[in-house]
C-alpha positions as CSV (number, residue, x, y, z in Angstrom):
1,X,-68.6,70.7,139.5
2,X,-69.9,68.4,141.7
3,X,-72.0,65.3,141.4
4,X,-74.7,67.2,143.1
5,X,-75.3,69.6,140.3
6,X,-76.1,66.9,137.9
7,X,-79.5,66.5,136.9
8,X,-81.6,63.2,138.3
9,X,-81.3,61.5,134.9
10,X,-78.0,61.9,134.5
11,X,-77.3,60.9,137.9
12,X,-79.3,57.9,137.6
13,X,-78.0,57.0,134.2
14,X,-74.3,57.4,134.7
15,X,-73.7,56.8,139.0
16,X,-76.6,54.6,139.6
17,X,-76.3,52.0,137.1
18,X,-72.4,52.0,138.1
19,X,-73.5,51.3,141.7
20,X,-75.3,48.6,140.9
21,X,-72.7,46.7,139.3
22,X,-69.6,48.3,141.6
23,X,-68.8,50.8,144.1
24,X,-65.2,51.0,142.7
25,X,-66.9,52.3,139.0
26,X,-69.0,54.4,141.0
27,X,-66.2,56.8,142.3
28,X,-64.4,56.6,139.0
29,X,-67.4,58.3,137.8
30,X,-67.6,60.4,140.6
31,X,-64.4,61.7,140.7
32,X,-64.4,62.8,136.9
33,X,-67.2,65.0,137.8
34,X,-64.4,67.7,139.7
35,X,-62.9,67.6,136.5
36,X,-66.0,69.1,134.6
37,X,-67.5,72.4,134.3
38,X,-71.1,71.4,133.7
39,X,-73.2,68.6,132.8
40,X,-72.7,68.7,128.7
41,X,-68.5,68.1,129.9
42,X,-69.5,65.3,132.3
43,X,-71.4,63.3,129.4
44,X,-68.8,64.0,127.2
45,X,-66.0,62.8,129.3
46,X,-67.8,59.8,131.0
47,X,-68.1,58.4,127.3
48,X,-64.4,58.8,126.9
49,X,-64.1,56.8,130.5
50,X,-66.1,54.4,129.3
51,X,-64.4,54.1,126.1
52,X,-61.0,53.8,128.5
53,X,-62.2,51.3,130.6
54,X,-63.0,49.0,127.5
55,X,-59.7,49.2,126.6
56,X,-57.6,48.3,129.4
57,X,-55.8,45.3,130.3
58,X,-56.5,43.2,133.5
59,X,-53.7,44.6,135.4
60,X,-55.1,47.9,134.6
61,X,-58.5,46.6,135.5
62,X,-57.0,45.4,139.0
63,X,-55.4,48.6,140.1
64,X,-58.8,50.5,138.7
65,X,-60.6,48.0,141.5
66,X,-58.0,48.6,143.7
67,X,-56.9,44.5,143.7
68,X,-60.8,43.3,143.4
69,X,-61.3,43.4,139.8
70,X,-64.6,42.4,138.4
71,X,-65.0,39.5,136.0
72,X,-64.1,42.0,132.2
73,X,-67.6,40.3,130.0
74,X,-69.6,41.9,133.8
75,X,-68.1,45.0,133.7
76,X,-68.4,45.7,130.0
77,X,-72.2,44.6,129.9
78,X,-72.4,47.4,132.9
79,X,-70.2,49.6,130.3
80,X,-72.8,49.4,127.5
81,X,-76.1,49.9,130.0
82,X,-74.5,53.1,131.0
83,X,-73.7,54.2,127.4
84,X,-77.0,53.0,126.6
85,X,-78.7,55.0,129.4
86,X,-76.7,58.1,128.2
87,X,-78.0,58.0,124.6
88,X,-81.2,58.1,126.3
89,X,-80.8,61.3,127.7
90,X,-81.3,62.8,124.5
């Protein structure tokens, strides 16, 4: 799928609120989409990305931002608004 065939709130939960903290989250996100079949997947598997993310080192961080990493506390705050934003889909 592509990230056209989400729905608005899901686009604005998930891809917006990456943009506004980095384009480099952004395509991460946008990328998994390909991977997915539908919306329901694309939750689901942005919430294991998420979880991912939160787990990785700073060298994994700094090839993730291709050399520009973010400062770790900035991009986990953006990690829990996203989660956040999800859970409010329901």
């Amino acid at each position: 799928m592509d990230t056209d065939e989400l729905s608005e709130k899901t686009y604005q939960a998930i891809l917006v609120e990456a943009e506004k903290f980095n384009h480099d989250l952004t395509l991460r996100f946008g990328v998994l989409s390909y991977q997915c079949s539908d919306e329901k997947e694309y939750i689901q598997k942005s919430i294991r990305l998420i979880n991912a993310i939160k787990k990785m080192n700073l060298a994994e961080i700094d090839d993730m931002f291709f050399g520009n990493p973010p400062n770790k506390n900035e991009l986990l705050k953006a990690l829990k608004r996203i989660v956040d934003n999800i859970k409010s889909l329901d």
